[in-house]
N, C-alpha and C positions, 0 to 999 in steps of 0.2 A: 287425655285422649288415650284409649288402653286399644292393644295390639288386638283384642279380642272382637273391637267393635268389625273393626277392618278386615278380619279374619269372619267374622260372621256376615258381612256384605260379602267377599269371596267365597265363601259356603252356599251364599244365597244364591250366587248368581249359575256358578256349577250345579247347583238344584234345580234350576229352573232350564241350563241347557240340557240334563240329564233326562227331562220330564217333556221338553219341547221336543226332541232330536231324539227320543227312544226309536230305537229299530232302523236312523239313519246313521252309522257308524263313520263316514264320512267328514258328514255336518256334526256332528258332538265332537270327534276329535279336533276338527279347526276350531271348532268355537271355545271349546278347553284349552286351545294353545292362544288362542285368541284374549281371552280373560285372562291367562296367565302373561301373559305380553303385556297388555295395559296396567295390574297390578306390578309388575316389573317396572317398567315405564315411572312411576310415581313414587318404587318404594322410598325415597330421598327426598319426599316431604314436609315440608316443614311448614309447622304455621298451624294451628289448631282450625282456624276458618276456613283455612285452604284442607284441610284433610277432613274437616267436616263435610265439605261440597265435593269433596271427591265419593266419600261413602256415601252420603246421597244420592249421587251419579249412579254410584254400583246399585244402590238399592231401587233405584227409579229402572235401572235395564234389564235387572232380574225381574221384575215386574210387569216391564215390555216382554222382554223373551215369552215368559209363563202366560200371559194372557192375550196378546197381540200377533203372536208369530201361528202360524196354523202349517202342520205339516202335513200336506198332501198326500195322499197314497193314489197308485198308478192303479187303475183296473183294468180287469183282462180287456177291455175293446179300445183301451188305449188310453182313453180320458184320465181324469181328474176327478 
């Protein structure tokens, strides 16, 4: 299990709030401290099956973010 796979789920997943959350400064900043919290949370993994299901996890939410999440813009008469 190499540091890189894990580091390129973590790449992936800040790509996709980078891409989802453009122009919300807000929402990209939580969600970066947010991804950085859960890859914290884990680093102390052990177990190759158990770190495989976690990079899955990362790669399945980067996934979600980039094609599930839609982010609204506000128009001038108020709406959505």
């Amino acid at each position: 299990m190499g540091k890189e796979t894990v580091a390129g789920a973590y790449r992936a997943l800040l790509k996709a709030a980078k891409k989802t959350f453009a122009g919300d400064e807000w929402m990209l900043q939580n969600s970066v401290k947010e991804i950085r919290s859960k890859f914290e949370e884990n680093r102390q993994a052990t177990g190759d099956d158990h770190i495989r299901k976690l990079i899955a996890d990362a790669y399945e939410a980067s996934h979600f973010v980039a094609n599930m999440i839609v982010q609204a813009q506000l128009n001038p008469s108020g709406g959505y």
